[in-house]
N, C-alpha and C positions, 0 to 999 in steps of 0.2 A: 300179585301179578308176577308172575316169572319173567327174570329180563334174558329175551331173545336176544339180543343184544353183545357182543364182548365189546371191553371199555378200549377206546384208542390209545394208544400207547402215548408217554410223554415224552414227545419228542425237542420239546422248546428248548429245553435244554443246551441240544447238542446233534442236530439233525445227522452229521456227519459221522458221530459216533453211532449212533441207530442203522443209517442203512449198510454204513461198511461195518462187517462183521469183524472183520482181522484186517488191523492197517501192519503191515512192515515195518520190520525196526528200523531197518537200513535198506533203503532202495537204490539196488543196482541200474545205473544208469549207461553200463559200459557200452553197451547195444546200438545207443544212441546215436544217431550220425549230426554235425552239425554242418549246414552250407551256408557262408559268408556272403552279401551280395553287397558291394558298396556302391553305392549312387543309387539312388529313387525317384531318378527319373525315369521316362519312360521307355526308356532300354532297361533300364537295373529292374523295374515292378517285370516288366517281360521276360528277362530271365529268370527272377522271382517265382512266375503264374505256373512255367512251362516247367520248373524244378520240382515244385509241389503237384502238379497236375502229375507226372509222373511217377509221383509219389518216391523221393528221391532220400529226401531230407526228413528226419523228424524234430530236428531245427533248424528255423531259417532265420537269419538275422539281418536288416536291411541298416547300414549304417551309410549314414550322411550327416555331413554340415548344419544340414536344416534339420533339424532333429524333428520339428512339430511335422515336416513332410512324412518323414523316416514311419513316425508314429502315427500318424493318417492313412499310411498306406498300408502297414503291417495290422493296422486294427480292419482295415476294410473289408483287406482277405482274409482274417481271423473270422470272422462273423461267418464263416462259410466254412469251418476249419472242418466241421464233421464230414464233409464229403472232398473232405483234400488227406484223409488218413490223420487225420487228429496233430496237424503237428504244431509245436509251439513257436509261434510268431513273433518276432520283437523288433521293435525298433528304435535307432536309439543313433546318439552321436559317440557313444561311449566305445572306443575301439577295444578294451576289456572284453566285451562282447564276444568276440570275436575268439576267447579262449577255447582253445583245444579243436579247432572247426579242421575237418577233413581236407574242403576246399573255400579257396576263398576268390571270387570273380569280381573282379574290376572292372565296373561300366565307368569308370568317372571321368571329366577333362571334356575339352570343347570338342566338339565332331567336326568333319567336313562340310563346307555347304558350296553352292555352285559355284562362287566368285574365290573360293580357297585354294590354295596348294598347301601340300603336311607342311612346308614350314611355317608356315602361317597360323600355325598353334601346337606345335608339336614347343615350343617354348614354355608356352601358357599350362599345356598339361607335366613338362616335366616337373615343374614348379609343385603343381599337385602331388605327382607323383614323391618326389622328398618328402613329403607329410605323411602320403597315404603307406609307403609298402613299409617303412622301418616301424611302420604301428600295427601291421596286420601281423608283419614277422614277429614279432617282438609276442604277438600273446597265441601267434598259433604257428609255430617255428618250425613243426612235422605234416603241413599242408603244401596241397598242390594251388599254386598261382595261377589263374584263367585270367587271360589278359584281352580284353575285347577297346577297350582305348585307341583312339587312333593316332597317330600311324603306330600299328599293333607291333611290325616286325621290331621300330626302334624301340617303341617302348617296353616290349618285352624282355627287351634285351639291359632295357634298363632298371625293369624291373629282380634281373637276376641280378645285376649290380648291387643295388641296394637292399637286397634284403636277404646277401649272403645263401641262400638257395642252392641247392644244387641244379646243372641244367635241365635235367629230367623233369624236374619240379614246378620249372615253370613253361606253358603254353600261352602259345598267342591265337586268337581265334583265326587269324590267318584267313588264306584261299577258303577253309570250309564252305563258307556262305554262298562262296564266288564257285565253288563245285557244285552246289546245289542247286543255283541258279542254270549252271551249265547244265544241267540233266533236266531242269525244267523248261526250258528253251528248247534242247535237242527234242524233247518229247512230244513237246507242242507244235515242231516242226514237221514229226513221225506222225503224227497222231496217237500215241500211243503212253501207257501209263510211264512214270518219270522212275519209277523203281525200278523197270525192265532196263535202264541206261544205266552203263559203266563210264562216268567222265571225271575228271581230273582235269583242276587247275594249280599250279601252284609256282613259286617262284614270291615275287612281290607281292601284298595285298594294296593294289592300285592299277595304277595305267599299263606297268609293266608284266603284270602278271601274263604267268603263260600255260594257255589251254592246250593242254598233250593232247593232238588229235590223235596221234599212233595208236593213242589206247583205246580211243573212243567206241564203244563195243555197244549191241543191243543183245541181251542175253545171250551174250559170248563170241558174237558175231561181230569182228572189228570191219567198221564202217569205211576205213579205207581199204579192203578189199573190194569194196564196192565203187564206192570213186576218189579214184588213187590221188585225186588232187584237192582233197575236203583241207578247208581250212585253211587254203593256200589264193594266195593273189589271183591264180588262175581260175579258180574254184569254179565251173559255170554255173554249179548252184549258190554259189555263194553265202557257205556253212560260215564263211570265219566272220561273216556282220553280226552274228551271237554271241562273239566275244567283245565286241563294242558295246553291245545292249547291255552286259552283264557291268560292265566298267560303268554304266552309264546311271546303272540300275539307283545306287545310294542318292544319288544325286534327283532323279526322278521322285522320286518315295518323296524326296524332303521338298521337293517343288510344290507335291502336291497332298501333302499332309504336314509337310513342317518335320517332321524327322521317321528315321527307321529303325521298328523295335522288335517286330514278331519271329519276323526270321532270325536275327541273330539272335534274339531268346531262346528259339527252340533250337538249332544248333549247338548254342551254349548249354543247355540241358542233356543233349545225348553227349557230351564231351564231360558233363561231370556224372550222369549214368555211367560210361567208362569206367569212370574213375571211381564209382563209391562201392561199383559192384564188380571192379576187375572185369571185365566183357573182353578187355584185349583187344576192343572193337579200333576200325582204321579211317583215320580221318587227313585232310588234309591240313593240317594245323603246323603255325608256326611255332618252329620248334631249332636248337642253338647247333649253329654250326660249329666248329672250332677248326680253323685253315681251310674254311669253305673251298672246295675243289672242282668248283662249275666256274675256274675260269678268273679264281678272285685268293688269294692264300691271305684272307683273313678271317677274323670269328664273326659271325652276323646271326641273326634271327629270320629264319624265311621257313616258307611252307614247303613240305614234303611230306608224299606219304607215308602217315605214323602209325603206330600200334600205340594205343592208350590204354593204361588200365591203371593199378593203385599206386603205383609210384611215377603216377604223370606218362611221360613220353618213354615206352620201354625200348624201342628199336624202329628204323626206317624199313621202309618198301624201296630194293632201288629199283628205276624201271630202263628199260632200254629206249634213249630218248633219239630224235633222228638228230643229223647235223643242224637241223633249221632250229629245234626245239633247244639242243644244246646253245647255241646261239644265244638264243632270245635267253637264255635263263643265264647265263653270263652277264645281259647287260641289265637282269632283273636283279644280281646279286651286285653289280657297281651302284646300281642307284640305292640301293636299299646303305650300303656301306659309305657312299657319300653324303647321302645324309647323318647317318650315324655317325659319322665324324665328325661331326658339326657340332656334337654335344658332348666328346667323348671324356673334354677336358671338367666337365663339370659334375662328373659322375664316379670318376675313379677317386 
């Protein structure tokens, strides 16, 4: 009987040598991008989701304290890796990790909740912060810092302290969120899609922050041409209760979920987009004054509109603010710096 048949090959062996034909001597890895997320909680896994979804990173490394967390949450979205662009996930308390990474994004430290004020834990996270930034500097020393911790402005700024950085180098997530809130609000109020709005908030990331209604535009059309009193005491539509809602907004979210992770996730994502792919794109993000000149002749950390791209913060937006605006952003720069002095003696 003729065998119809061909015999299957022996693969027992060494299955890996059989189906790759030619393995590389030396694999070039240079290509590779890595994005640092530390804390895995559910701000860190959010920045995490929205970094890969993007397809940003082709490593992402989640480090935390809790390492069995770190490593629960990096295998979970592993398991899905083939449709997040193949990328290799780790987790780990090992800040080694963290070697050679492009950027590196600090969720970590206690957040605000309704019965809070920042001093009320800006103590407790700088405590953290001494551990965490001279260990991220230390193994990836040509990265850009993304600082989403709260209160962001100080700790941003303490963050360039400690981890010898230059200021470009390191951002605070700042107003962004509290800008996108603003367009979501303003849009909702239009009826109309939240892309078609041009708003800006920036100054403090808090109570003091301040919404530029001057700029406030619907594709290109500034909204106080229409009524000259938006956002003002007089206002008789009264535009400026959107900026209470938007201050109000963290504080809601955690009422009614217990904390808030998606939005600054996905903000945090187009800020390190920015950055891994140069885009030059412009965000309101906290970023270092030096003789701050809204009113205050010292160095602080506050939002302003920035151009981002591979070397972190490349240059500001200035805008023509009115007297009311200059104002408010004055006393948005004494409370940011009075706090900031509170700790200044423990950091230098």
């Amino acid at each position: 009987m003729t065998e119809s048949r061909r015999k299957s090959p022996d693969v027992a062996g060494n299955t890996v040598t059989f189906l790759l034909t030619k393995q590389a001597e030396h694999l070039v890895d240079g290509h590779r991008v890595k994005v640092v997320v530390v804390g895995s909680d559910p701000k860190g896994v959010a920045v995490a989701i929205a970094i890969l979804f993007k397809r940003l990173a082709s490593e992402l490394v989640l480090i935390d304290v809790n390492e069995d967390l770190a490593k629960a949450e990096a295998e979970d979205i592993s398991h899905a890796a083939a449709y997040l662009g193949n990328p290799k996930i780790i987790g780990t308390k090992d800040y080694a990790c963290a070697r050679d990474a492009a950027v590196c994004v600090i969720t970590v430290g206690s957040q605000s909740y309704e019965d809070q004020q920042s001093a009320d834990y800006l103590e407790h996270n700088l405590k953290i912060f001494k551990d965490i930034i001279p260990n991220v500097s230390k193994y990836a020393p040509n990265s850009v810092l993304l600082i989403l911790s709260k209160p962001v402005d100080i700790l941003s700024y303490v963050a360039m302290k400690l981890s010898g950085f230059p200021p470009n180098r390191v951002i605070g997530l700042g107003t962004f969120l509290d800008s996108c809130r603003f367009q979501y609000f303003i849009a909702q109020k239009l009826g109309i899609s939240a892309s078609a709005i041009q708003a800006l908030i920036i100054g403090e990331s808090g109570p003091a922050s301040v919404p530029v209604w001057s700029a406030v535009a619907v594709m290109g059309m500034p909204l106080k041409d229409i009524n000259k009193e938006i956002g003002m005491r007089t206002d008789p539509e009264s535009w400026g209760d959107l900026h209470a809602k938007i201050i109000d907004s963290d504080n809601e979210l955690i009422t009614k979920k217990g904390y808030h992770s998606w939005g600054v996730g996905i903000c945090a994502s187009e800020i390190v987009d920015a950055i891994v792919r140069n885009t030059c794109a412009c965000f309101t993000v906290s970023t270092f004054l030096k003789g701050c000149r809204h009113g205050l002749e010292k160095d602080i950390f506050m939002s302003l509109p920035c151009v981002v791209g591979r070397n972190g913060v490349q240059s500001f937006i200035r805008l023509l603010y009115t007297a009311k605006e200059q104002e408010m952003m004055t006393i948005s720069c004494r409370r940011i710096y009075e706090m900031q002095k509170s700790i200044l003696d423990k950091i230098e």
